[in-house]
TORKOL-4160 file (C-alpha; in steps of 0.2 Angstrom, whole numbers, padded with zeros to 4 digits, m for minus):
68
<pt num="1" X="0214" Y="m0047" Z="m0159"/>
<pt num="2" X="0212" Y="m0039" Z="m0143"/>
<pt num="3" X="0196" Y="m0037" Z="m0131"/>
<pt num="4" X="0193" Y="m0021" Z="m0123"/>
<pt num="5" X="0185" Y="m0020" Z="m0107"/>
<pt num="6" X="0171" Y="m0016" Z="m0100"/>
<pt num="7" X="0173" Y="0002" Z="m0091"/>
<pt num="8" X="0160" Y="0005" Z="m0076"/>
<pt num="9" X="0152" Y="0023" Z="m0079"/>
<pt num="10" X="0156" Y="0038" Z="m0066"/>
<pt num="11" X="0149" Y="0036" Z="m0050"/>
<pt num="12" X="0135" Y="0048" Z="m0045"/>
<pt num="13" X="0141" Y="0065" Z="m0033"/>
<pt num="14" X="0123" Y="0066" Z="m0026"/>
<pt num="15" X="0125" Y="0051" Z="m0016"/>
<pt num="16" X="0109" Y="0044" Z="m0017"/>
<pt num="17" X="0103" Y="0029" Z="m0026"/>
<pt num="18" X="0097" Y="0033" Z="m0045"/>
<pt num="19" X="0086" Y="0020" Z="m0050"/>
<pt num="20" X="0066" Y="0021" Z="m0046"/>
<pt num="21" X="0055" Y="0008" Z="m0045"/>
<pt num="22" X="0040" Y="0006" Z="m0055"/>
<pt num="23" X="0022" Y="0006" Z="m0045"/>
<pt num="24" X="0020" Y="m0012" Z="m0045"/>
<pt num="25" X="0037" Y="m0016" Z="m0037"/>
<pt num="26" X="0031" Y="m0008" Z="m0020"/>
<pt num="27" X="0011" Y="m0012" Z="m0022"/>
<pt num="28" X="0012" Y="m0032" Z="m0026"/>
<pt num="29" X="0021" Y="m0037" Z="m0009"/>
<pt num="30" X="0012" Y="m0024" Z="0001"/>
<pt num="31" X="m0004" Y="m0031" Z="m0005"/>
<pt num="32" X="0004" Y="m0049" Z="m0003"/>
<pt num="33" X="0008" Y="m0046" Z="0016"/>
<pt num="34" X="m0008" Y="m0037" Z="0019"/>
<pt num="35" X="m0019" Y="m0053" Z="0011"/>
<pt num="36" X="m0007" Y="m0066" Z="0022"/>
<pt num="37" X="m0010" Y="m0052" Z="0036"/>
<pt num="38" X="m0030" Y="m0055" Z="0035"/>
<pt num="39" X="m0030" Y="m0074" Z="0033"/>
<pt num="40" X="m0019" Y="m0075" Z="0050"/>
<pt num="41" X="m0030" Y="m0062" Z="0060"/>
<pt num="42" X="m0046" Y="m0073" Z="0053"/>
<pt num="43" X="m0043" Y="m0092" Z="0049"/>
<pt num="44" X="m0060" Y="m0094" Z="0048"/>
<pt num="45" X="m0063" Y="m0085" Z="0031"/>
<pt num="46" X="m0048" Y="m0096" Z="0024"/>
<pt num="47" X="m0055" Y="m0111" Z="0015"/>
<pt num="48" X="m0046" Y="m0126" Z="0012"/>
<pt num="49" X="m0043" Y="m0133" Z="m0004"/>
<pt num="50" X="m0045" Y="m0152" Z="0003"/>
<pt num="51" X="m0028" Y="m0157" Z="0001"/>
<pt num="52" X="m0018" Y="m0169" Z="0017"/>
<pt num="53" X="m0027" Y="m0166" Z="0033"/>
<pt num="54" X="m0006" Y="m0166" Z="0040"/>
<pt num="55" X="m0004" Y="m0151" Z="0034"/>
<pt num="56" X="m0018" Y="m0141" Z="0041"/>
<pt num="57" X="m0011" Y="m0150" Z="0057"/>
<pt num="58" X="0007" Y="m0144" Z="0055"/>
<pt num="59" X="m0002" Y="m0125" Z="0051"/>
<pt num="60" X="m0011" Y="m0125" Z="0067"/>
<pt num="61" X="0003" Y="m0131" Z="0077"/>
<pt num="62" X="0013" Y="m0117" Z="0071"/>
<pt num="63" X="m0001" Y="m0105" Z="0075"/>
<pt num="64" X="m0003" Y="m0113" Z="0093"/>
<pt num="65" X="0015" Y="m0112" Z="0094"/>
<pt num="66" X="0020" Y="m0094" Z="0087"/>
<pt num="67" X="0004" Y="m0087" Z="0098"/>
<pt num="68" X="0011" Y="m0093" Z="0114"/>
């Protein structure tokens, strides 16, 4: 028995990329960089949950750090 293989269709002459993404594949990280984008220009508004007070340490010595 033999296996015949798999034939890769035609490449496209139009040279532009054929697929589309749906709505959602473009809004979800732009709505996800624009929430991150909020909570760095306001800390304040961010509430901690109460977890390990080293973490919130670590997070403003990255801020400190990355707004030098």
């Amino acid at each position: 028995m033999q296996a015949h293989p798999h034939t890769r269709p035609p490449a496209q002459a139009s040279g532009g990329v054929g697929t589309r993404l749906p709505w959602w594949a473009l809004a979800l990280p732009m709505v996800a960089f624009a929430a991150l984008l909020l909570l760095i220009a306001d800390p304040a508004q961010a509430h901690a949950a109460g977890g390990d007070p080293a973490v919130g340490q670590l997070l403003e010595r990255i801020q400190q750090t990355l707004s030098r």
